[in-house]
N, C-alpha and C positions, 0 to 999 in steps of 0.2 A: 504493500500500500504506500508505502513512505516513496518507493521508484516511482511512482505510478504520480503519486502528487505531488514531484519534485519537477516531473516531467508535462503535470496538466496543460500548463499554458503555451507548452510546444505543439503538444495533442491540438488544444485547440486552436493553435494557430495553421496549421497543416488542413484542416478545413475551412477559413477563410480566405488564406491567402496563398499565392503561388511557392513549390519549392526554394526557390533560390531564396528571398526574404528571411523564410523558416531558416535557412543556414546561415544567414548572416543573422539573425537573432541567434539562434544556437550559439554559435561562436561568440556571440558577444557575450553573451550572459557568463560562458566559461570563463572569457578571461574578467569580467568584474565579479563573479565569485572568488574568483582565485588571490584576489587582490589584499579582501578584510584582514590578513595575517601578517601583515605590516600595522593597522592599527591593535591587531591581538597582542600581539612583541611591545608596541608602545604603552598597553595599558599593563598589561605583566612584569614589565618594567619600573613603569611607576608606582605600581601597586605597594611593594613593601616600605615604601619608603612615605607614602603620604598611610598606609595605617599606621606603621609609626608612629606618626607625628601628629593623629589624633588623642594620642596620651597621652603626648605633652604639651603641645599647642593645639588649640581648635581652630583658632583666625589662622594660623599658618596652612592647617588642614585643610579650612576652606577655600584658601584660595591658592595652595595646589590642586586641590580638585578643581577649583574653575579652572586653573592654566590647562591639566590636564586633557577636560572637555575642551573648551576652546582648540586645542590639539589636534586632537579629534575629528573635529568640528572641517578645521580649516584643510588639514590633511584630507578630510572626503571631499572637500568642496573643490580641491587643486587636481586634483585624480578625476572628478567629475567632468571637469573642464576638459582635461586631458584625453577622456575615453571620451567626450563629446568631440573634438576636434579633430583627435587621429584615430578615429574608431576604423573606417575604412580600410588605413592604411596599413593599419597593425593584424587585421583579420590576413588580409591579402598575404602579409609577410607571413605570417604565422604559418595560414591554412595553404598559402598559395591559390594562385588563379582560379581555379575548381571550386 
């Protein structure tokens, strides 16, 4: 069940729209899954160090955790940009022509 509804919205895209689309969805969706494990490393990272510092400071606490979000934040929104601009050209590379 979990393949089957990891995969729905390919399913239904394969009956709306033409093959080729469906693979450049495909491929795209692979490489911005692939992606989150650059922010999973930056929160695992910061992680031991801002609990921490909720047992000795809380104002410090709170506002490593906003820089940390903020982080976050800005690192998806730079990547966002990124797969929006060179999404083509990176499938192309990757998958090649096909």
């Amino acid at each position: 069940m979990i393949g089957i509804y990891s995969k729905a919205d390919t399913i239904i895209l394969e009956k709306l729209i033409d093959d080729t689309n469906v693979g450049y969805y495909a491929a795209a969706t692979t490489i911005c899954n692939a992606w989150p494990i650059i922010l999973q490393a930056i929160i695992d990272s910061a992680s031991p160090i801002i609990i921490e510092l909720r047992n000795v400071d809380v104002e410090g606490y709170k506002k490593r955790l906003r820089q940390l979000f903020a982080t976050i934040f800005y690192v998806s929104v730079f990547v966002g940009i990124v797969i929006l601009l060179f999404s083509r050209y990176a499938i192309g590379l990757i998958y090649g022509p096909e």
